[in-house]
C-alpha positions in Angstrom: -101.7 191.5 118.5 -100.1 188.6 116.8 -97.9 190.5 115.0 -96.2 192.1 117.8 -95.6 188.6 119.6 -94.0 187.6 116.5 -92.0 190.4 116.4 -90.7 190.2 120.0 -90.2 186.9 119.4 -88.1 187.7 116.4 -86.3 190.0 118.4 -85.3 187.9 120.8 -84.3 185.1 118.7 -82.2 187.4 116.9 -80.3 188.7 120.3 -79.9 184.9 121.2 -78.1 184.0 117.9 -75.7 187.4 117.9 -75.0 186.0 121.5 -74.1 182.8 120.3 -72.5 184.0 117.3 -69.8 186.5 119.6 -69.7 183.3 122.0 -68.4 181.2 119.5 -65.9 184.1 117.7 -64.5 184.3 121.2 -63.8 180.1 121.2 -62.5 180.3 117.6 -60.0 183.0 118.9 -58.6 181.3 121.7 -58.7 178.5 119.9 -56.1 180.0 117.3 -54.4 181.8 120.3 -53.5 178.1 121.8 -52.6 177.1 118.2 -50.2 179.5 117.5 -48.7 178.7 121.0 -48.4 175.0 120.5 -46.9 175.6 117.2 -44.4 178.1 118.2 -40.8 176.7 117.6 -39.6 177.2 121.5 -42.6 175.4 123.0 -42.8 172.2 119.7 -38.8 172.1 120.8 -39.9 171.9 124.4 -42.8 169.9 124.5 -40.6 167.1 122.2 -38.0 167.2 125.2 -40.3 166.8 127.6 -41.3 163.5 126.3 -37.9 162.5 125.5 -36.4 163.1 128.4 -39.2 161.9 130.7 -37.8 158.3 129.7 -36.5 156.3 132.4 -34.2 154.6 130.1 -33.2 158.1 128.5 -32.8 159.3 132.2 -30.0 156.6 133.2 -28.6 157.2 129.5 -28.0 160.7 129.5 -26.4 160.7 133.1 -24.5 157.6 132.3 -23.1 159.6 128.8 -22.6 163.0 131.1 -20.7 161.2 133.9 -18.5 159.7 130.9 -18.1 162.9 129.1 -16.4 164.8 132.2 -14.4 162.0 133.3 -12.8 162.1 129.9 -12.5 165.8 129.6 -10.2 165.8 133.1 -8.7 162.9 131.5 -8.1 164.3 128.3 -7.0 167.9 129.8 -4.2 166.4 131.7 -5.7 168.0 135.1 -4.0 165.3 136.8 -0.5 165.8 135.3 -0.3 168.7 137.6 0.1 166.9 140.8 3.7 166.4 141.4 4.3 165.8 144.6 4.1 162.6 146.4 1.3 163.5 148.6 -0.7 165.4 145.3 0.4 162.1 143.9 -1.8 159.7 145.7 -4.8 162.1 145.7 -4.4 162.1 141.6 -4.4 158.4 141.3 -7.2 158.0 143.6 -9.2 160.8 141.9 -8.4 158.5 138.9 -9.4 155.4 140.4 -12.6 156.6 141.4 -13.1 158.2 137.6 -12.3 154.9 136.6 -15.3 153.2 138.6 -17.6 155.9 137.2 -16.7 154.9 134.0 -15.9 151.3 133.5 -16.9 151.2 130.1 -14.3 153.3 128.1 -10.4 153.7 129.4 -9.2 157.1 130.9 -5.8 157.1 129.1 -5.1 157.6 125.8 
């Protein structure tokens, strides 16, 4: 009679270890899953943004640098050499007084 509650007890020691043994192949795989996802190039690329850009400093620098990089390209494109007329005139030199104040740091005209 021993023998057979050694042998259930075998048996059952055996189904609790191929339990934990496909329990933890299942966390191995997902943990590779989430590794090959971290290291994929689009979300290392993405993730390194993120940080970057989450800056406040960084913030105020890259719209500082964007608001200075489309004042100059209307500057540099001679958009406002198309207004002629008196009246277009005053609306381009205003439009370049007010690029001006965006952009204090660098001068419009080259």
């Amino acid at each position: 009679m021993k023998t057979i509650n050694k042998m259930d007890l075998l048996v059952q020691r055996i189904i609790a270890l191929e339990n934990k043994q496909a329990l933890e192949l299942h966390l191995i795989k997902r943990e590779f899953h989430d590794t090959v996802e971290h290291l994929n190039p689009l979300n290392f690329l993405k993730n390194t943004f993120k940080g970057f850009i989450t800056s406040p400093d960084t913030k105020s620098h890259l719209l500082h640098n964007t608001i200075d990089l489309a004042t100059h390209f209307i500057a540099k494109n001679r958009v406002l050499s198309f207004f002629e007329k008196p009246i277009k005139n005053i609306l381009g030199n205003t439009l370049m007084f007010i690029l001006n104040k965006i952009s204090p740091k660098k001068s419009l005209r080259s």
